[in-house]
Short mmCIF file of the C-alpha atoms (twelve columns), coordinates in Angstrom:
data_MODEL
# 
_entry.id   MODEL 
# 
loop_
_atom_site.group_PDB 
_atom_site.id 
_atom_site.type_symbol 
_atom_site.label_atom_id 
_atom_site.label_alt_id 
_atom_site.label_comp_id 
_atom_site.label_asym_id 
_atom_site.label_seq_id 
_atom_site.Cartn_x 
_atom_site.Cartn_y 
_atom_site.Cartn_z 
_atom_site.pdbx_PDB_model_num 
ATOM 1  C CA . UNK A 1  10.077  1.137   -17.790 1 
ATOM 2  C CA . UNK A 2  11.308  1.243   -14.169 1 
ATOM 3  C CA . UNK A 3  10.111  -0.110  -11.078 1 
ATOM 4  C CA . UNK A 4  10.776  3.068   -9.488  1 
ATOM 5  C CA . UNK A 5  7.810   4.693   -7.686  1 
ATOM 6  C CA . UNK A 6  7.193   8.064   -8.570  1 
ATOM 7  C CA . UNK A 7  7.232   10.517  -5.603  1 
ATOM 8  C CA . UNK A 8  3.811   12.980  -4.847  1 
ATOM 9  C CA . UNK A 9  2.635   14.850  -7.903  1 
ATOM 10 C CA . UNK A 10 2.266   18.134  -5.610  1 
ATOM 11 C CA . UNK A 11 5.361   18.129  -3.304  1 
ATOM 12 C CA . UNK A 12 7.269   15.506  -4.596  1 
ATOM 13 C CA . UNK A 13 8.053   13.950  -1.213  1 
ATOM 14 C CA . UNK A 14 7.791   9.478   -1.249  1 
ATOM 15 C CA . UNK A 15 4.825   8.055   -1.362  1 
ATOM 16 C CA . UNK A 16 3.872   5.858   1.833   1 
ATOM 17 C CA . UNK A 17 2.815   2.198   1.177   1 
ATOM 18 C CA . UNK A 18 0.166   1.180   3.647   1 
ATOM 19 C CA . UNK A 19 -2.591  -1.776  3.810   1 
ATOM 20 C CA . UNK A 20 -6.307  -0.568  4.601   1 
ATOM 21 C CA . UNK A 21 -9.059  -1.989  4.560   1 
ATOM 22 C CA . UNK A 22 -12.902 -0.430  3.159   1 
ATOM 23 C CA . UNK A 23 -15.052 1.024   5.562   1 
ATOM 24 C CA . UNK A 24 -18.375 -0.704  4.788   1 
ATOM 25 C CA . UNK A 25 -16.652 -3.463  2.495   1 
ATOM 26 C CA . UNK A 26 -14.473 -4.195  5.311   1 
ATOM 27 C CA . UNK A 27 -12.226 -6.089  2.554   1 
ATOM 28 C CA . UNK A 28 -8.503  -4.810  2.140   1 
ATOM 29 C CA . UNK A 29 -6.617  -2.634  -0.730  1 
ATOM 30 C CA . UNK A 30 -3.329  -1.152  -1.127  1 
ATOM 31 C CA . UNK A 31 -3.113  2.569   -0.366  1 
ATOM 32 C CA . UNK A 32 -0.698  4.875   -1.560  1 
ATOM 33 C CA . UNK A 33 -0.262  8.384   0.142   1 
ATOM 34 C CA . UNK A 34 1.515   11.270  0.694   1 
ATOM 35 C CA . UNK A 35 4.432   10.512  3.296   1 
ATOM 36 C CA . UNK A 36 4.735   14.191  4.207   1 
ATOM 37 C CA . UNK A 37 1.153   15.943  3.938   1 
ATOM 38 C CA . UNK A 38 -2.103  12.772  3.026   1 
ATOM 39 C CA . UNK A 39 -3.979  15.775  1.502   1 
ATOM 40 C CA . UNK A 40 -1.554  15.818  -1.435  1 
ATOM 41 C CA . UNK A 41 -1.853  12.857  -2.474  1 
ATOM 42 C CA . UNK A 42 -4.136  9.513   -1.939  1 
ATOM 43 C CA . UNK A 43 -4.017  6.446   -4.269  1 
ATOM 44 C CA . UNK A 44 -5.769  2.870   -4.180  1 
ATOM 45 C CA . UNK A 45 -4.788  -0.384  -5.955  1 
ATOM 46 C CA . UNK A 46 -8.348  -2.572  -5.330  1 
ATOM 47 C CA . UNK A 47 -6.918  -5.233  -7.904  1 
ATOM 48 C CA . UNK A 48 -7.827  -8.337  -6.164  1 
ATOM 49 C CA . UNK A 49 -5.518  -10.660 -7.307  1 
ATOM 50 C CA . UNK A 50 -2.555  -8.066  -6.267  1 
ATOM 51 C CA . UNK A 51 -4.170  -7.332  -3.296  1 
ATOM 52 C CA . UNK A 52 -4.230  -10.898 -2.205  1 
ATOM 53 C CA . UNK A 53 -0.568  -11.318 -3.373  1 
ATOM 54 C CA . UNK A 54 0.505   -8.797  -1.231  1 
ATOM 55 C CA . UNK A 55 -1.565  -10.074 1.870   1 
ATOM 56 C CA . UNK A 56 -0.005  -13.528 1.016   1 
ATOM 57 C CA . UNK A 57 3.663   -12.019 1.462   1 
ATOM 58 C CA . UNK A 58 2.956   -9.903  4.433   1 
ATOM 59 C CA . UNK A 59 1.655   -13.178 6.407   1 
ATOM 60 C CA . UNK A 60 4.425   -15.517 5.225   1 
ATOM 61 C CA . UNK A 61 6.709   -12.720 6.213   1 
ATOM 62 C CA . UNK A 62 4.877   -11.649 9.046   1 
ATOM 63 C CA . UNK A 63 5.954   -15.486 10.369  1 
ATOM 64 C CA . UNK A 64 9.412   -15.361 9.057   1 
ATOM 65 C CA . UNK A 65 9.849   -12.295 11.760  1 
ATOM 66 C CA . UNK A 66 8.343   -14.165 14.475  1 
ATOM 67 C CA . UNK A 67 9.776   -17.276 14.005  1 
ATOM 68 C CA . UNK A 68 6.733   -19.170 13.800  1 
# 
């Protein structure tokens, strides 16, 4: 298996990684979409425990950048 991401099942362009959050929920998932059209393709990873993984990383390096 490969840790390769595949690219859009309709136009094969990459697929765009971006952090959302629900609109009534208000809490946050991963969302996977089409880098060249969003109509083609739209994917969410709601997995909690990943989800707060990835939040984890983004703050820590979030204050890596900054120097904090």
């Amino acid at each position: 298996m490969t840790n390769e991401m595949p690219g859009c099942p309709i136009c094969n362009d990459s697929l765009s990684v971006r952090l959302a959050y629900g609109r009534k929920s208000g809490k946050p998932f991963v969302m996977l979409i089409c880098a060249r059209d969003g109509r083609h393709f739209r994917g969410f990873i709601n997995h909690r425990p990943y989800v707060n993984q990835i939040l984890e990383y983004l703050e820590t390096h979030d204050k890596l950048e900054l120097g904090r």
